[in-house]
C-alpha positions in Angstrom: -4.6 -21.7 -6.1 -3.6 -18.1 -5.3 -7.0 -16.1 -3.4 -9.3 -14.5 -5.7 -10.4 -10.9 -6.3 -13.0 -9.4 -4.9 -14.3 -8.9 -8.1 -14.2 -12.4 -9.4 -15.8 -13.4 -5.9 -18.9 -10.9 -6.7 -19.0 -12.7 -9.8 -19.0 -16.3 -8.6 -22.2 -15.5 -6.3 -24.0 -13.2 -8.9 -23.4 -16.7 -11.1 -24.5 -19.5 -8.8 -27.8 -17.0 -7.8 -28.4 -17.0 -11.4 -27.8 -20.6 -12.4 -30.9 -21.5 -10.0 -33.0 -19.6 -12.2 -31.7 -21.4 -15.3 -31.8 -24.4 -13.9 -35.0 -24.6 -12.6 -36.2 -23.2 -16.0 -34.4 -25.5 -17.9 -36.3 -28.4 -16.3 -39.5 -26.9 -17.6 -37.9 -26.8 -21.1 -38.3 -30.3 -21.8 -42.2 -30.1 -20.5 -42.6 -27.2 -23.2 -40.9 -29.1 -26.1 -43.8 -31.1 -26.9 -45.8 -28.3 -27.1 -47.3 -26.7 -30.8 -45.0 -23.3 -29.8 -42.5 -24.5 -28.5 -40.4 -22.9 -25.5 -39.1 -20.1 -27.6 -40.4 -17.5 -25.8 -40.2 -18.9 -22.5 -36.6 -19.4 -23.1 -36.2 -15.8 -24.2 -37.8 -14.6 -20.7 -35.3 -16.8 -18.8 -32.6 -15.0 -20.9 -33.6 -11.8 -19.9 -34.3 -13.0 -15.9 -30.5 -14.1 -15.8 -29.0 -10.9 -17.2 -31.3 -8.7 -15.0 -30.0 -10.4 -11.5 -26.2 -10.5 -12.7 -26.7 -6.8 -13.4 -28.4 -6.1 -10.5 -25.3 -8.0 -8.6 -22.7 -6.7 -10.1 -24.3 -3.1 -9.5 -24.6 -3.5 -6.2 -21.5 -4.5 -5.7 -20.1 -1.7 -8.0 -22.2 0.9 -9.0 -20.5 3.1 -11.3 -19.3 0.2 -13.3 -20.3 0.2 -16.9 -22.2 -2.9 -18.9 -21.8 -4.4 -22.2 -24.4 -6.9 -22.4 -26.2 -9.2 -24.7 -30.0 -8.2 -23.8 -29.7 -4.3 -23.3 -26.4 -3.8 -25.2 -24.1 -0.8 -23.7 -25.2 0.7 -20.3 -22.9 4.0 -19.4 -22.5 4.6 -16.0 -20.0 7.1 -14.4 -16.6 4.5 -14.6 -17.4 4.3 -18.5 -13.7 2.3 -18.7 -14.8 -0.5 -15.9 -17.1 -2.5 -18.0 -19.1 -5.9 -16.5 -19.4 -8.1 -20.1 -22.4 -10.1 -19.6 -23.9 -13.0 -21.9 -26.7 -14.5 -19.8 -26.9 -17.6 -21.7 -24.4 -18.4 -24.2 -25.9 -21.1 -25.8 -29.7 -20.0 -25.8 -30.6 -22.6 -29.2 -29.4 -25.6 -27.2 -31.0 -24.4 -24.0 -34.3 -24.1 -26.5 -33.9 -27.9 -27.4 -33.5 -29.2 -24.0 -29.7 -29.8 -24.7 -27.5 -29.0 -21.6 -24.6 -27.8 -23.3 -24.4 -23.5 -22.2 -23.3 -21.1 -19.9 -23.1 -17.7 -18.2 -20.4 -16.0 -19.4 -19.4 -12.8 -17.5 -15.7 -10.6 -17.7 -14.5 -7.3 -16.2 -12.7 -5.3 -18.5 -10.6 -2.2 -17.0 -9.2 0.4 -19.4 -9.8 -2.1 -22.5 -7.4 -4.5 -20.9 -9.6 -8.1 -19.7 -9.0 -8.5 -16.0 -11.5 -11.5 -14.8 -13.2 -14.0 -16.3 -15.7 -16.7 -15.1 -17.4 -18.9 -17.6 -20.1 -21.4 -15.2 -22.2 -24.6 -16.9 -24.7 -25.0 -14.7 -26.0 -27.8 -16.1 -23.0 -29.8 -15.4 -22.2 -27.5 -12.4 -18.2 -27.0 -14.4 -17.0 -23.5 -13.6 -14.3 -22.1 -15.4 -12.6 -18.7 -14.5 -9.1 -16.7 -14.7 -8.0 -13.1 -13.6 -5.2 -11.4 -15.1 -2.0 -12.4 -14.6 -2.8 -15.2 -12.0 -3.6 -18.2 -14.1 -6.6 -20.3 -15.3 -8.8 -22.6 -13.0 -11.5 -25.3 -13.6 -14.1 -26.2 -10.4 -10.8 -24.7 -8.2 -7.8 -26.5 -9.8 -5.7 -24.7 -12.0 -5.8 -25.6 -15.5 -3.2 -25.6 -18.9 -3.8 -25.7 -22.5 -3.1 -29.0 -24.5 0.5 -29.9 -25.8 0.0 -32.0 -29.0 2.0 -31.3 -32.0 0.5 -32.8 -34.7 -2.6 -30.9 -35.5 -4.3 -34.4 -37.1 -4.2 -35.4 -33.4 -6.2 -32.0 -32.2 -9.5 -31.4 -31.9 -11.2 -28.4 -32.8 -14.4 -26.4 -32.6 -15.8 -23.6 -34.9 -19.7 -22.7 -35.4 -18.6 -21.6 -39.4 -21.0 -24.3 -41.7 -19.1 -25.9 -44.6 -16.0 -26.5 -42.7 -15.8 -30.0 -43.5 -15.4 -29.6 -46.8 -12.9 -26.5 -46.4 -10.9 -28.5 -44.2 -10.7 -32.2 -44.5 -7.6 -32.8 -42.5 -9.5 -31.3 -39.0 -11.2 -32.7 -37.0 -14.0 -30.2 -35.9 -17.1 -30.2 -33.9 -20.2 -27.0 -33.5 -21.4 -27.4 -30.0 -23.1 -24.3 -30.5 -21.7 -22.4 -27.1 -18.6 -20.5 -28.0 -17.8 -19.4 -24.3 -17.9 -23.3 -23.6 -15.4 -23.9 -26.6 -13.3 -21.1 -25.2 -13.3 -22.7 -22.1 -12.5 -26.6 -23.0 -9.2 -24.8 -25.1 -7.7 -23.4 -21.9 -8.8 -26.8 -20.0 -7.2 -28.6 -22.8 -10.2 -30.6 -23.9 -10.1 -29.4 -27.1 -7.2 -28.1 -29.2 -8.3 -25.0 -30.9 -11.3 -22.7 -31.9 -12.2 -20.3 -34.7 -15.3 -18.2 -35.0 -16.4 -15.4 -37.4 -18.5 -12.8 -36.8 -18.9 -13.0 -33.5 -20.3 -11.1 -30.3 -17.5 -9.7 -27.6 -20.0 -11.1 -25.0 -19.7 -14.7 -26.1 -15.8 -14.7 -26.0 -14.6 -12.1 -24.0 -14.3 -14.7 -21.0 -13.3 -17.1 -22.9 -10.5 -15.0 -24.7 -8.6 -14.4 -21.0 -9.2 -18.0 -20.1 -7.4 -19.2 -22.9 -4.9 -16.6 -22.1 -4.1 -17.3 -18.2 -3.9 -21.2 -19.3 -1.0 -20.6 -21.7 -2.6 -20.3 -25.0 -3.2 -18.0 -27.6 -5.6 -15.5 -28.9 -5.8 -13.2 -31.9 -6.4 -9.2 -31.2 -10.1 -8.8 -30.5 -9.9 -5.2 -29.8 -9.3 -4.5 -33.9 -13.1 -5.5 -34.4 -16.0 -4.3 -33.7 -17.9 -5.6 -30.7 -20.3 -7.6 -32.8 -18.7 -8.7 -35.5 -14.8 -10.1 -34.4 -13.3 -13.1 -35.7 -12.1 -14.7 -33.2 -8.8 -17.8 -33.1 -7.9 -19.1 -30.2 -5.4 -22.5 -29.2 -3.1 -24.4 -27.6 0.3 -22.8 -28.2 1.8 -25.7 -29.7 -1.1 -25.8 -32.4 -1.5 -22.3 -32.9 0.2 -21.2 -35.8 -0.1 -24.6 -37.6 -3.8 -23.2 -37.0 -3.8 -19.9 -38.7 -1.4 -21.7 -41.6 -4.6 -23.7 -42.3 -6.8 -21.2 -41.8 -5.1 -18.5 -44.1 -7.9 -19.0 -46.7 -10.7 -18.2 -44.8 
């Protein structure tokens, strides 16, 4: 692989000093899930612990750079077009049921335009990043989208309930982590993804991943950051995608 950025470099550390939180905290989900509350609100602290060290990280390291996060929504500093896009946990409800399927999602975005992405599953210890123009990697190794034709063969992913019965032809899973989703279309482990109403912290990652592995994404930047619907595939699949979707 080509070097990296310093910027995606200040973003793997801030990552793997904030996974140890969540993985340490995660450990004490399970003991909590017997329990007549419930982890909720631990869960929500750990949330909140995670976004405050990535900010502090990335400030350190840049400290006029803007935020757009999940937890404290827009923080203006004095570079109010270099923006750090933060989602501590994408995920949180399966992190809240002990499942290990989430991740820190974190991208730079520089006069509206995505420059680096890095999407890390600590759980499974998967890290999944890109920066403009230089391609997509997984754990190091670069990575492409998927090549099938046929979209019977594909697999896809969408969080939309009903879908089933919409769409009887696909074959379609809810993992319930869209930055994870995002990341297994540009790895090529699954085919396609479609989301509406959704937050630019849980897919702006994702969204350049998908990108610098050769797929394709529809224009975020016409919604609103909290409500974009968001398609993303494999450029083989992805208009056979949107012919399907047309309806909804």
């Amino acid at each position: 692989m080509n070097s990296i950025s310093p910027n995606l470099n200040i973003m793997i550390k801030a990552c793997e000093k904030a996974s140890k939180i969540i993985i340490r905290d995660f450990g004490e989900v399970e003991n909590l899930q017997v329990a007549k509350k419930g982890p909720r609100d631990f869960v929500t602290k750990t949330d909140k612990k995670v976004e405050k060290i990535l900010i502090e990280e990335f400030s350190k390291a840049k400290k006029n750079y803007s935020f757009l996060t999940e937890e404290n929504g827009k923080i203006e500093n004095y570079d109010k077009d270099k923006v750090w896009i933060i989602d501590p946990i994408d995920g949180t409800t399966n992190f809240l049921h002990g499942i290990p399927h989430f991740a820190i999602s974190v991208a730079l975005k520089i006069d509206n335009d995505l420059i680096s992405a890095l999407i890390h599953d600590p759980i499974k210890n998967e890290m999944f990043f890109a920066e403009k123009n230089n391609g997509a990697f997984f754990n190091n190794h670069r990575i492409r989208v998927s090549n099938k034709n046929d979209i019977e063969d594909c697999l896809f992913s969408s969080d939309q309930i009903g879908l089933k019965s919409i769409f009887p032809n696909l074959n379609i899973r809810n993992t319930g982590c869209a930055a994870l989703d995002l990341a297994y279309v540009g790895s090529g482990r699954l085919d396609g993804f479609f989301h509406n109403n959704i937050n630019l912290w849980d897919i702006a990652a994702g969204i350049l991943i998908v990108k610098e592995a050769g797929g394709i994404t529809n224009d975020f930047s016409k919604y609103k950051d909290d409500s974009i619907d968001i398609r993303a595939a494999s450029s083989s699949i992805y208009s056979k995608m949107m012919k399907t979707l047309d309806n909804f």
